[in-house]
C-alpha positions as CSV (number, residue, x, y, z in Angstrom):
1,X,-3.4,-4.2,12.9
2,X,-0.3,-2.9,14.5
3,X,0.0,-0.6,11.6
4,X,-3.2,0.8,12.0
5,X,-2.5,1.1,15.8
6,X,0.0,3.4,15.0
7,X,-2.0,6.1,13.2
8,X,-1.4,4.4,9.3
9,X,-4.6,3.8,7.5
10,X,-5.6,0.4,6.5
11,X,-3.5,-1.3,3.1
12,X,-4.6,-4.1,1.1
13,X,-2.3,-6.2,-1.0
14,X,-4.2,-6.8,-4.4
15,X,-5.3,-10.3,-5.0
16,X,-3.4,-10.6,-8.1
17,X,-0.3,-10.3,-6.3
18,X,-0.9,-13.1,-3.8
19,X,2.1,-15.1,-5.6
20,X,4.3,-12.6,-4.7
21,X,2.8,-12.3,-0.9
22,X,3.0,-16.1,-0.8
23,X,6.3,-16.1,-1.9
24,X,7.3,-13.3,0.1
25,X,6.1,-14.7,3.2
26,X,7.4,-18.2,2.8
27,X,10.8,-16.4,2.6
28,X,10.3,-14.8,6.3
29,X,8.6,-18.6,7.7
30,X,10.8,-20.8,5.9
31,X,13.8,-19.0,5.7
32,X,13.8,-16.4,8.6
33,X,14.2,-13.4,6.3
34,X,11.5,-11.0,6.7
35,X,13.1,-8.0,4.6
36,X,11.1,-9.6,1.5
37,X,7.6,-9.1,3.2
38,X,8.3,-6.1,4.9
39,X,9.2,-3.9,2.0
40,X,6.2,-5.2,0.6
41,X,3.9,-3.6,3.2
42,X,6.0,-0.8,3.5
43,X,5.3,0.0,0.0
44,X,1.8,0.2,0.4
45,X,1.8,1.5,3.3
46,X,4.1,4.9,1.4
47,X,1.4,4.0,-1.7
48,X,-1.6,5.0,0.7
49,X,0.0,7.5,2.3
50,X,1.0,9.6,-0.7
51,X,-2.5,9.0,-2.1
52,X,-3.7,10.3,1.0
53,X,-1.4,13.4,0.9
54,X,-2.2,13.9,-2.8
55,X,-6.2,13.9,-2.0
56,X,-5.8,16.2,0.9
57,X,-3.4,18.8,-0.8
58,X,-6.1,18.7,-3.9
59,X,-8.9,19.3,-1.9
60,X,-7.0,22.6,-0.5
61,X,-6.1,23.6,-3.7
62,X,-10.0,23.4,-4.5
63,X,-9.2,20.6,-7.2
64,X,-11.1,17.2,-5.4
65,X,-8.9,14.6,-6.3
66,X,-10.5,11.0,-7.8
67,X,-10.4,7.8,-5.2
68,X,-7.4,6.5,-7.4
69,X,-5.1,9.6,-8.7
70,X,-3.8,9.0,-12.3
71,X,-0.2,8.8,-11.2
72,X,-0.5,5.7,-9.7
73,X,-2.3,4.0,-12.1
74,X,0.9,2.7,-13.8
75,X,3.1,3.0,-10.5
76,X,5.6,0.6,-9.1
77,X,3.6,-0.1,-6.1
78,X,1.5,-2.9,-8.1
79,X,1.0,-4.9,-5.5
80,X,-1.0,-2.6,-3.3
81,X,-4.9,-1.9,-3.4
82,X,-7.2,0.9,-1.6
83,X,-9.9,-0.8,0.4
84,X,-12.7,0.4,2.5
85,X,-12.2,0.1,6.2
């Protein structure tokens, strides 16, 4: 919520990766490190916002880009899902 407060468009963390979220989070509440977490949502938060960049810069080039572009089909940010808001 605070993201979206601050202009970002909504993320999603894919289900399959809910180990990772889990694990990630019981790093920050068990352990008081919260870097783990973070760079999670910052990755998907840069994921969306590139996908974002890449649709709009398409639809000026008059080339409509698909809901998920090709280059991130096999990216690093595997964790991270487009959802409807």
């Amino acid at each position: 919520m605070m993201l979206m407060q601050a202009g970002y468009e909504p993320i999603a963390i894919r289900h399959d990766a809910g180990s990772t979220y889990a694990g990630r989070l019981e790093q920050w509440q068990a352990y008081g490190n919260p870097v783990p977490l973070a760079c999670m949502v910052a990755d998907c938060v840069v994921w969306e916002q590139d996908r974002i960049g890449k649709i709009v810069s398409d639809i000026r080039r008059g080339h409509p880009s698909p809901d998920t572009p090709e280059v991130y089909v096999n990216s690093v940010f595997t964790h991270c899902s487009r959802i409807i808001p």
